[in-house]
Every structure is written in C-alpha cells, then in structure tokens.
N, CA, C and O of each residue as an XYZ file, in Angstrom:
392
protein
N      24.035    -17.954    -25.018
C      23.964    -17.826    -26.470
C      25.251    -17.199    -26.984
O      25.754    -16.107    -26.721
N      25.593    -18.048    -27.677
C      26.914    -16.996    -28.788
C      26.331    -15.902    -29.161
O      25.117    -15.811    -29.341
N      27.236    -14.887    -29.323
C      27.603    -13.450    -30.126
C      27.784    -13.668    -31.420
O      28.526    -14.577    -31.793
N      27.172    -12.917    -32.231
C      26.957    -12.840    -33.619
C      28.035    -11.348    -34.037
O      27.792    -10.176    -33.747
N      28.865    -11.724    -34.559
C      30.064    -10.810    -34.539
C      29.377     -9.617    -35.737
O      29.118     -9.831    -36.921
N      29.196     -8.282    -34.919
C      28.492     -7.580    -35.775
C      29.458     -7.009    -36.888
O      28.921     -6.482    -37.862
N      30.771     -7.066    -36.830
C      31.292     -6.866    -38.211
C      30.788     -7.694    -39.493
O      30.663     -7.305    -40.655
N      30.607     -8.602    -39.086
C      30.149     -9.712    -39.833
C      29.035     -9.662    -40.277
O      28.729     -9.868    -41.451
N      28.140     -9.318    -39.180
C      26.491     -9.574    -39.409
C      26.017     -8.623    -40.127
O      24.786     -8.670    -40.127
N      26.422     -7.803    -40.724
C      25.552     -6.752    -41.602
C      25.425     -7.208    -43.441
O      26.331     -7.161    -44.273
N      23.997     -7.628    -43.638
C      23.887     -8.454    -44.651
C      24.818     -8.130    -45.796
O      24.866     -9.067    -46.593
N      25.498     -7.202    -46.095
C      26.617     -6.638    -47.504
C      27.884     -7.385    -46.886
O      28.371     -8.194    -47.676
N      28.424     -7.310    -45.852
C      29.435     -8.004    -45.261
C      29.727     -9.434    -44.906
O      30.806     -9.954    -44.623
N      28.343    -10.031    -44.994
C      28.343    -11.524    -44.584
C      28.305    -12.083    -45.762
O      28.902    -13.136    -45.984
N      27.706    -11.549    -46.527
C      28.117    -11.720    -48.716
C      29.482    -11.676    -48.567
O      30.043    -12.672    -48.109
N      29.996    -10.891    -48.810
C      31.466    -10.768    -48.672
C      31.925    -11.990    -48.084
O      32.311    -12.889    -48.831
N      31.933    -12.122    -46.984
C      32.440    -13.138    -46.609
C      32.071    -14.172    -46.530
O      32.816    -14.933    -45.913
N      30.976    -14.663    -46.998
C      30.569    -16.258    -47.443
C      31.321    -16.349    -48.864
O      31.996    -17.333    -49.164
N      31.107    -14.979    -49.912
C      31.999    -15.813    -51.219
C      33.324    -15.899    -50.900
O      33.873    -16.921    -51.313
N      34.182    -14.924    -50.123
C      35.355    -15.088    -50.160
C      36.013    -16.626    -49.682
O      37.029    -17.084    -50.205
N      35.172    -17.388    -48.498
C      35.355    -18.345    -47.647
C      35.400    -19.479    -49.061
O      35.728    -20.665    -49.093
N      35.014    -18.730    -49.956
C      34.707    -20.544    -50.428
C      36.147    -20.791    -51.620
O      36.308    -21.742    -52.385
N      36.995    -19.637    -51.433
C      38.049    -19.828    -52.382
C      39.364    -20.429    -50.989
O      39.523    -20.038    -49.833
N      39.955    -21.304    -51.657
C      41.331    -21.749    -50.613
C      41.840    -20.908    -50.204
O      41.709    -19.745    -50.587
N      42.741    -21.414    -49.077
C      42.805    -20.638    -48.035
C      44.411    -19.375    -48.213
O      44.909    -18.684    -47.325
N      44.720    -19.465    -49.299
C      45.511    -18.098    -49.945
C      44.995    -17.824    -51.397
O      45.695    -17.576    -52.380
N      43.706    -17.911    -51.342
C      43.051    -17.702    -52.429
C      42.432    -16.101    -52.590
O      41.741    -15.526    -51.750
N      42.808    -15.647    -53.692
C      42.278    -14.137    -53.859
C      41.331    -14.291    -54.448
O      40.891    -15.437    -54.547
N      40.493    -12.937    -55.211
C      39.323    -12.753    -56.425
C      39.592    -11.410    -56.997
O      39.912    -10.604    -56.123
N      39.569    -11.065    -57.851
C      39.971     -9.614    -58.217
C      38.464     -8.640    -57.588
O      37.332     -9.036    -57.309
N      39.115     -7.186    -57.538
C      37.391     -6.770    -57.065
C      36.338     -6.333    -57.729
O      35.307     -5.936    -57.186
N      36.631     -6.403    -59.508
C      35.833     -6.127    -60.275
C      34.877     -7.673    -60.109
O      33.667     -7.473    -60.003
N      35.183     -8.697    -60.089
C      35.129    -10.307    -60.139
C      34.221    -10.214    -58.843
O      33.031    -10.495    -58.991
N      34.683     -9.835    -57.554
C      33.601     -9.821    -56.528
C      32.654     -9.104    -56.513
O      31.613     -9.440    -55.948
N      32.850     -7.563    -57.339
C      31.799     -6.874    -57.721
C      30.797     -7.414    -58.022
O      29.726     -7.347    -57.419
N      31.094     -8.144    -59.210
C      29.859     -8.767    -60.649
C      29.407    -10.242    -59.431
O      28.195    -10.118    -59.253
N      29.797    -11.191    -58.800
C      29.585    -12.111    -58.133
C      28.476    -11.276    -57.241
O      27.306    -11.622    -57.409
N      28.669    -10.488    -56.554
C      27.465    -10.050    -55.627
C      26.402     -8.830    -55.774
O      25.549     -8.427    -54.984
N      26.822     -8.318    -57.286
C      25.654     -7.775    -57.924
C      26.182     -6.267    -56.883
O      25.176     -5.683    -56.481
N      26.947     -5.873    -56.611
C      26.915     -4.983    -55.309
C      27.580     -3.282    -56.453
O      28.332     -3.512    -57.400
N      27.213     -1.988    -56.181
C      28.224     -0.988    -56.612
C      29.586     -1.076    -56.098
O      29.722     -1.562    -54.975
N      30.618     -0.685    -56.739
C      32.069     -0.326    -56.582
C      32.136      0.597    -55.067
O      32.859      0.459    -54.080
N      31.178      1.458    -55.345
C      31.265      2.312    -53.767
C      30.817      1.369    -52.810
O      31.612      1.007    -51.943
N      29.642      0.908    -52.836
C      29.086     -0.012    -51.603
C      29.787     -1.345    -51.458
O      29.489     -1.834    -50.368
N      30.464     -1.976    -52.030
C      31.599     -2.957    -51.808
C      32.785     -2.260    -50.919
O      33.110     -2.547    -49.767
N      33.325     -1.287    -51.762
C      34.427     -0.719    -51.439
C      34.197     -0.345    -49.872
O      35.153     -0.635    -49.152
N      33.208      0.184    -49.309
C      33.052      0.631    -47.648
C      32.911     -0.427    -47.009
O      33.358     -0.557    -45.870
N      32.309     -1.291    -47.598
C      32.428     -3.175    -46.789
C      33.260     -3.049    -46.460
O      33.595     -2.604    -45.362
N      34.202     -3.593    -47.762
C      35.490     -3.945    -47.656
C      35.924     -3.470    -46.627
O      36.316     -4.215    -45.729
N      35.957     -2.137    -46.513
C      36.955     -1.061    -45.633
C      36.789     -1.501    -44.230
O      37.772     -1.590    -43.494
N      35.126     -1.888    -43.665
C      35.293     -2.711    -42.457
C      35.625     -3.868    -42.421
O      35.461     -4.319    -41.288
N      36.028     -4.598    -43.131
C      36.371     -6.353    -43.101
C      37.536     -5.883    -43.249
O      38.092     -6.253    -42.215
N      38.525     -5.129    -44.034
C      39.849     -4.666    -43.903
C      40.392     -4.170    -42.334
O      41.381     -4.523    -41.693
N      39.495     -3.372    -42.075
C      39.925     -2.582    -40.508
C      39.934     -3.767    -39.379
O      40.536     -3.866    -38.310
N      39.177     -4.473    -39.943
C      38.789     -5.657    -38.781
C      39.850     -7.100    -39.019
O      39.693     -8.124    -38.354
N      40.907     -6.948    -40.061
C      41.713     -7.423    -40.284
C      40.863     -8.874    -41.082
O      41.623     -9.367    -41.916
N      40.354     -9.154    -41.051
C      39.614     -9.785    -41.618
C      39.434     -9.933    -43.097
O      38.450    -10.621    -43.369
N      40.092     -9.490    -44.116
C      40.083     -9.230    -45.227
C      41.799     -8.823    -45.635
O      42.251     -7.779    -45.166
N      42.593     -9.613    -46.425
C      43.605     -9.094    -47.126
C      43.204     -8.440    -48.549
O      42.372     -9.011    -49.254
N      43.822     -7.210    -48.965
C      43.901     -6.661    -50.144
C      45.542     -6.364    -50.362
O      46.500     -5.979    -49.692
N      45.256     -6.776    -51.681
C      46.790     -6.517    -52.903
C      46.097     -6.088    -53.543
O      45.103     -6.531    -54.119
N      46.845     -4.595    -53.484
C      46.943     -4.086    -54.766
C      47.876     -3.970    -55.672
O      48.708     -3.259    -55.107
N      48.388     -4.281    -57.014
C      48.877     -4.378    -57.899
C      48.418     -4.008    -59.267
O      47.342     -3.499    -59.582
N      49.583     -4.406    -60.152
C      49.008     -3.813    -61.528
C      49.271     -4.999    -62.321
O      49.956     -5.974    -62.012
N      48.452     -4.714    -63.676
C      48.133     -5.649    -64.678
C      48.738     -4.629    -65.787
O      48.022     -3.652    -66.007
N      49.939     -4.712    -66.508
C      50.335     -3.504    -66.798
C      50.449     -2.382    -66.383
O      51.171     -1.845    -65.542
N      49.266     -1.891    -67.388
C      49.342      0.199    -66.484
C      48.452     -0.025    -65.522
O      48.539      0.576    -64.451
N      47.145     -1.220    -65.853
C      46.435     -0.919    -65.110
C      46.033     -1.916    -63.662
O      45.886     -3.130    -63.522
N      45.934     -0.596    -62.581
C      45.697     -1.066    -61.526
C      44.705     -2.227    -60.877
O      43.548     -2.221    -61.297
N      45.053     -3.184    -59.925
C      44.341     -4.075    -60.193
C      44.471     -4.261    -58.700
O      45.518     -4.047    -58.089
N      43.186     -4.729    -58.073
C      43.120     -4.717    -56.331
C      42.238     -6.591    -56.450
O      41.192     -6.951    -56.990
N      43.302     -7.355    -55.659
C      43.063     -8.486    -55.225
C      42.292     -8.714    -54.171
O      42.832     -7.871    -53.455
N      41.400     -9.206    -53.436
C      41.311     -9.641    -52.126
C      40.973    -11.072    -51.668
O      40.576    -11.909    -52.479
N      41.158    -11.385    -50.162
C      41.080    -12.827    -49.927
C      40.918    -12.695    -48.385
O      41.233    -11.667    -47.787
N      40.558    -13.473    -47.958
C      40.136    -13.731    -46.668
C      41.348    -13.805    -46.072
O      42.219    -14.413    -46.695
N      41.746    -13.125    -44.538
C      42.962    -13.367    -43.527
C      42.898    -14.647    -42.859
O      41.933    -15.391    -43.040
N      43.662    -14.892    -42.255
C      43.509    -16.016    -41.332
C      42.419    -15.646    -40.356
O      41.281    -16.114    -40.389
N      42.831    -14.838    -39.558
C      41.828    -14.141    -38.757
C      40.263    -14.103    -39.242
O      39.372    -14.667    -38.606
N      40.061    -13.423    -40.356
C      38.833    -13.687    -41.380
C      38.007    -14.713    -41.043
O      36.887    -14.768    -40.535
N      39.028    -15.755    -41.548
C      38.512    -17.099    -42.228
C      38.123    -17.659    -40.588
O      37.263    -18.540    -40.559
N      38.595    -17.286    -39.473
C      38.592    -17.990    -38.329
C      37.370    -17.467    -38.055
O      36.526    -18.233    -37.588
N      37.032    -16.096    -38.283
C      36.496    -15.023    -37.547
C      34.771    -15.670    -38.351
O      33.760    -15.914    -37.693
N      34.903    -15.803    -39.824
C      33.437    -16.296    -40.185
C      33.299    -17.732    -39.652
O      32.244    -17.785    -39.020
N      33.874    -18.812    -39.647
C      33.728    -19.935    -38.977
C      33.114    -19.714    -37.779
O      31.937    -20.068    -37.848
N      33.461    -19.208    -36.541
C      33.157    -18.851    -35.382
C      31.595    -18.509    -35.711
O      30.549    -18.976    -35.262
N      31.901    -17.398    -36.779
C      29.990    -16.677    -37.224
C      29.026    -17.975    -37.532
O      27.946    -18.019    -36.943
N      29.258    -18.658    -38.117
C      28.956    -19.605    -38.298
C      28.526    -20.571    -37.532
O      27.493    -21.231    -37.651
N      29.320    -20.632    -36.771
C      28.868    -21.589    -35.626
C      27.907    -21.178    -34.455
O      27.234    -21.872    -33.693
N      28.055    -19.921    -34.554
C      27.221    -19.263    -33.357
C      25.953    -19.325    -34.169
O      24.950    -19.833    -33.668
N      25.936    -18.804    -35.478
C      24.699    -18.338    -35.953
C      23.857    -19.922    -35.739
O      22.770    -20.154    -35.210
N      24.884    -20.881    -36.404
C      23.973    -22.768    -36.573
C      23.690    -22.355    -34.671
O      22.559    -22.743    -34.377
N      23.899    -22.168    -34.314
C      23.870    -22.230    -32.523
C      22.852    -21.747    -32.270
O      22.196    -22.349    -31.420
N      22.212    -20.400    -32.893
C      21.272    -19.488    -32.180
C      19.977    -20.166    -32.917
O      18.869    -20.154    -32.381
N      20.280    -20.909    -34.519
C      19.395    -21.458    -34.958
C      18.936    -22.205    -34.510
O      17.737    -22.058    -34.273
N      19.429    -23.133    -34.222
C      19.287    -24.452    -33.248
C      18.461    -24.400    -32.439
O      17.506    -25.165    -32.313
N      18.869    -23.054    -31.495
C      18.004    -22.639    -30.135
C      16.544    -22.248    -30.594
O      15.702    -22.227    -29.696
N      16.164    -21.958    -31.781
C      15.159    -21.576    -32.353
C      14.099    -22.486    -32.452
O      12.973    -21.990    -32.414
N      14.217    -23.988    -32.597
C      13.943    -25.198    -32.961
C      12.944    -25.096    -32.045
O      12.181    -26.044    -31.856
C-alpha cells in the first residue's frame, strides 16, 4: 500500500492544497483570497501554511500593495509533485477498499 504523506493528510492542509493545485503551475492567490475560499481563521491557515512552507511544498511572496503588505502563495514544484503522488496513493488505498 502507498503512504499517505502525513504533511498532507491533515484535513486543514489537504484544503490547502487541493485549492492551491487547481491554479497554474506559477500561479499564486493572495492569503486573504485563500482565507475567504476555505472559510479557515488567519491564525489556523497561517500554522498550515507554516507546515506546507517547512515542507517546501508551498511558495510565499511577500510583498506590498503600496503601504500595504500583501503575502502571495502558490504551490512549489515539489508541492505540486508532492499532492499528485497524495493523490495517487490515496485513488490507490481507495481502490483497495472496493
């Protein structure tokens, strides 16, 4: 049986990374924008994030919009490889379920 990559597998994180997957592949979202998309708090996003970041799995830009600060994010290569793989294991373990 495939491994279900537990960075991944924790239901706030696999949100994360199913919406991010579905923007092209140097595609950002601002994080107020992913906020409101997954209904999630600023704090409880923000500690996701921080493991999909550590796990390289997640690019963030931060920049500004004028004065004000403005934090981008988008899926890494690694990421984008890393949920595919999830993906495939998970259709895999489903399968086995049948």
């Amino acid at each position: 049986m495939d491994e279900l990559d537990p960075v991944i597998h924790a239901q706030a994180r696999l949100r994360i990374m199913a919406a991010l997957s579905t923007l092209e592949a140097d595609g950002s979202i601002s994080f107020p924008r992913l906020q409101e998309l997954l209904d999630m708090t600023a704090g409880n996003l923000s500690t996701h994030l921080r493991k999909l970041e550590d796990a390289t799995y997640v690019d963030v830009t931060k920049t500004h919009k004028g004065r004000t600060p403005v934090t981008y994010l988008g899926l890494s290569k690694k990421g984008r490889r890393a949920f595919e793989d999830y993906m495939d294991a998970l259709r895999s373990v489903l399968g086995d379920a049948k």
